[in-house]
Every structure is written in structure tokens, then in C-alpha cells.
C-alpha positions as a Markdown table, in Angstrom:
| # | Residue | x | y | z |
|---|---|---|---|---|
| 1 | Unk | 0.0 | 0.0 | 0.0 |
| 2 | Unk | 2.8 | 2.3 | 0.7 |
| 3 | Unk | 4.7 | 1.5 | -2.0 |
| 4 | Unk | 1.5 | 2.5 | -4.5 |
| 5 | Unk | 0.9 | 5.8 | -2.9 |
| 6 | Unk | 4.9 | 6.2 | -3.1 |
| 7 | Unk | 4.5 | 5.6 | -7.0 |
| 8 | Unk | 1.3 | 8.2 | -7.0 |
| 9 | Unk | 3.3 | 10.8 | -5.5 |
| 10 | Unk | 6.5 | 10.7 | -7.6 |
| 11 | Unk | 3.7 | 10.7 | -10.7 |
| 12 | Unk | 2.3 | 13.8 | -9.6 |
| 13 | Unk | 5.8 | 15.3 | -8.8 |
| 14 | Unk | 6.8 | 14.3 | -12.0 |
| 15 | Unk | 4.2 | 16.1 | -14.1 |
| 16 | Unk | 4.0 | 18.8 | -12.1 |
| 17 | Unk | 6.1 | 21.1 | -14.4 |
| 18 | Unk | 4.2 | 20.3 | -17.6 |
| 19 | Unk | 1.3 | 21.1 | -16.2 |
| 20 | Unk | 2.1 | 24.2 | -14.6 |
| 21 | Unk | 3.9 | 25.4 | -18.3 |
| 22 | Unk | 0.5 | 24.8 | -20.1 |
| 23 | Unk | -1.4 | 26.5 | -17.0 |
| 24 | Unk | 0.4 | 29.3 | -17.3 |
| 25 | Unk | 0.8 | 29.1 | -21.4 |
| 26 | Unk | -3.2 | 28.8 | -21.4 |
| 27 | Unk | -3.8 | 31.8 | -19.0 |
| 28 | Unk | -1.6 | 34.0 | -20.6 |
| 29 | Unk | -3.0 | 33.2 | -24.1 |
| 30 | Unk | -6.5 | 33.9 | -22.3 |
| 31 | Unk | -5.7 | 37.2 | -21.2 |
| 32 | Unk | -3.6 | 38.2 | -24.6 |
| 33 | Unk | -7.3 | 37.2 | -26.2 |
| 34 | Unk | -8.8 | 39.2 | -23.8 |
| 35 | Unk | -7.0 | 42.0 | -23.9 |
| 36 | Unk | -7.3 | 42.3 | -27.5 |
| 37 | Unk | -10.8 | 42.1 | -27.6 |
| 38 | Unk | -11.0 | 45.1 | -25.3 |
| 39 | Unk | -7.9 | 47.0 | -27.2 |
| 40 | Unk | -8.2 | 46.0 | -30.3 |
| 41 | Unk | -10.5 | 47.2 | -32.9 |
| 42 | Unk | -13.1 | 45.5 | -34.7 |
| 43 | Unk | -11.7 | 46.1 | -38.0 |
| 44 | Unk | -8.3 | 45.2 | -37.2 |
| 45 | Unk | -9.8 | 41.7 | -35.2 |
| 46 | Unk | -12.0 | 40.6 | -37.8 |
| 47 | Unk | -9.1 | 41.5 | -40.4 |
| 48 | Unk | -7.9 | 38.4 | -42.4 |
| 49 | Unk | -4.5 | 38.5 | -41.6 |
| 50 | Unk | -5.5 | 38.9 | -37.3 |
| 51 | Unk | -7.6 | 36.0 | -37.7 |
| 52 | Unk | -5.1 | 33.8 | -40.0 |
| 53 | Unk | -2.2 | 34.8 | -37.1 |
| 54 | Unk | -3.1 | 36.3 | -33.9 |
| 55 | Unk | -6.9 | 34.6 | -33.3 |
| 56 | Unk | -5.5 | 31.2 | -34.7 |
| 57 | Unk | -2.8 | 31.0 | -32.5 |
| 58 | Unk | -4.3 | 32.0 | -29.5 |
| 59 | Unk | -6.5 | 29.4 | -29.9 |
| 60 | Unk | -4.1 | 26.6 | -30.5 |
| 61 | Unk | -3.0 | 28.0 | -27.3 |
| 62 | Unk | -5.7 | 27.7 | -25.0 |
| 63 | Unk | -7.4 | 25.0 | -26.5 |
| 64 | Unk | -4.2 | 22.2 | -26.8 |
| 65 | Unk | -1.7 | 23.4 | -24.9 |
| 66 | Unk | -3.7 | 24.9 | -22.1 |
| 67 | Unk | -6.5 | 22.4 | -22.3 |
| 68 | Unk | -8.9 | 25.0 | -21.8 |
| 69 | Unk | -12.4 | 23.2 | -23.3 |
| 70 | Unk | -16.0 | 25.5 | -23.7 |
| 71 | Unk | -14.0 | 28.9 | -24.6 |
| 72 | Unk | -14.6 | 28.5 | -28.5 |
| 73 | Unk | -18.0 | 27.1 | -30.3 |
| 74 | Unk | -17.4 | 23.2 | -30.7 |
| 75 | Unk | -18.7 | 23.5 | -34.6 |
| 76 | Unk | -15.6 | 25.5 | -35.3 |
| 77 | Unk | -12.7 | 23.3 | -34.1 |
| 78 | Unk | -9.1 | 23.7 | -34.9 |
| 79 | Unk | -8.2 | 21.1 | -37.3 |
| 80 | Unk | -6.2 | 18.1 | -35.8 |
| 81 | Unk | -2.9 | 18.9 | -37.7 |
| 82 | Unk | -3.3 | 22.4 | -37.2 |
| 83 | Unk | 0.8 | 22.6 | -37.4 |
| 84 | Unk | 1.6 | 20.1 | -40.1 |
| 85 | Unk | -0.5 | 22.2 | -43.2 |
| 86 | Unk | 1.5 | 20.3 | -45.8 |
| 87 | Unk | 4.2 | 17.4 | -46.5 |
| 88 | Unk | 7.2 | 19.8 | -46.4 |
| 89 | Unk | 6.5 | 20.6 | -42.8 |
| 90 | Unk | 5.6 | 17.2 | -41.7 |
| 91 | Unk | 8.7 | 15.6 | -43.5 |
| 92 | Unk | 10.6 | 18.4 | -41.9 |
| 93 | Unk | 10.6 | 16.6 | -38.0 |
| 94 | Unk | 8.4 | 18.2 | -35.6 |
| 95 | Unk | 10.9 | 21.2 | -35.1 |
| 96 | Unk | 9.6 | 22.5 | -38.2 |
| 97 | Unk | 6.3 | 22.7 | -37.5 |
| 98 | Unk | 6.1 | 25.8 | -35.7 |
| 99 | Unk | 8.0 | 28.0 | -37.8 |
| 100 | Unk | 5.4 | 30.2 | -39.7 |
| 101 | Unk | 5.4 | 30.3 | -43.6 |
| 102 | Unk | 7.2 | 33.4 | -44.1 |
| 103 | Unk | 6.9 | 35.2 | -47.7 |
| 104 | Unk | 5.8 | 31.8 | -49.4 |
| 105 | Unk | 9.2 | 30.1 | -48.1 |
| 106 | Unk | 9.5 | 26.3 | -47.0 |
| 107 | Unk | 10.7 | 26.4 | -43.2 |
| 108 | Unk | 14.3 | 25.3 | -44.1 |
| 109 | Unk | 14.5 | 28.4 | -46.2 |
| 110 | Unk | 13.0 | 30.6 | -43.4 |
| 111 | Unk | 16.0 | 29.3 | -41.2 |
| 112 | Unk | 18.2 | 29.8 | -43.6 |
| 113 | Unk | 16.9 | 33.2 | -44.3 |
| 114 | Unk | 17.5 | 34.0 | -40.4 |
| 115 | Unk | 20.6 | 32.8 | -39.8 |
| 116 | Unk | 22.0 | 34.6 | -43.0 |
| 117 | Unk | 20.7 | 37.8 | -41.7 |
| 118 | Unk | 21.3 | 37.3 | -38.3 |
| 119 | Unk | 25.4 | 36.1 | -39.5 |
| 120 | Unk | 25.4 | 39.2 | -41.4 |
| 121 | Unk | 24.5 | 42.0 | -38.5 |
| 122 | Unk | 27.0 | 40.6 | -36.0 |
């Protein structure tokens, strides 16, 4: 019996840090779409490009990362591979997956872009 509650603890110890990351990633994702709702025009939120970057991503957010359920309609769901949008990304490894798509470029190229221009001003 003592061993098993042993076990229980150390689990809970043990995931103790992911959970308080996507706590705090959730909540501060909540108040950014909060705050932007109050701050924020309508015009600008309801722009395409707010919506395709900002709105999107706060959402990712709060709903996977923070496991926040009930703050967005249930019709309107993120898609499950939300990250992956096509094979170059996916074939990339999963540390591609979060870089955006910057001026039509691949992900590789994006780096590649960066580190030239970050080489360049140092």
C-alpha cells in the first residue's frame, strides 16, 4: 500500500512542471485574447490577416496546450494537424512545424533566411 501511494506521488511530482507550463501558457493566451478584444478594434480583429495569425494561434494555445475546453464554439474546431498544413513541414521533423510560412518560403529556407541575416548583423 505504501509502495502505490509512493508511485502516485513521484507521478504527480513528475508532471507537475508540464502542467504548470501549459497552465500558465493557457492563462496568458486567455488574457492576450482578452485583452485584445478590449484593445483591439473590430476592423483590425476581424481582419484576415489577425484572424489567420493572432486569433488562430491564441486558440491553438488555450485549447491544446492549455486544455482550456468551452471557450470557442465546438462546430468550429481547430483542425487536428493544425501545425503540419503540408508534406514539407511534416517531412521536416516536428521542429519544423512551428515556424510560420514566411513570404511563401518552406521552413528550411526561413531558417536559412535568419541565420543569413542574423550572420550578417553581428
Amino acid at each position: 500500500m505504501h509502495t502505490a501511494v509512493t508511485r502516485k506521488v513521484k507521478r504527480y511530482l513528475a508532471t507537475l512542471p508540464e502542467r504548470l507550463v501549459r497552465s500558465v501558457v493557457g492563462m496568458g493566451a486567455g488574457v492576450a485574447r482578452e485583452v485584445g478584444d478590449v484593445a483591439l478594434p473590430r476592423a483590425v480583429r476581424q481582419s484576415r490577416l489577425y484572424q489567420n495569425l493572432v486569433h488562430t494561434t491564441l486558440r491553438f494555445l488555450i485549447e491544446q496546450v492549455g486544455e482550456v475546453n468551452g471557450v470557442y464554439a465546438a462546430e468550429a474546431k481547430l483542425d487536428d494537424d493544425f501545425l503540419a498544413r503540408d508534406g514539407r513541414e511534416r517531412r521536416g521533423g516536428p521542429w519544423c512545424r512551428g515556424i510560420p510560412r514566411v513570404a511563401g518560403l518552406g521552413p528550411r529556407r526561413a531558417i536559412r533566411r535568419v541565420r543569413i541575416g542574423a550572420s550578417s548583423h553581428s
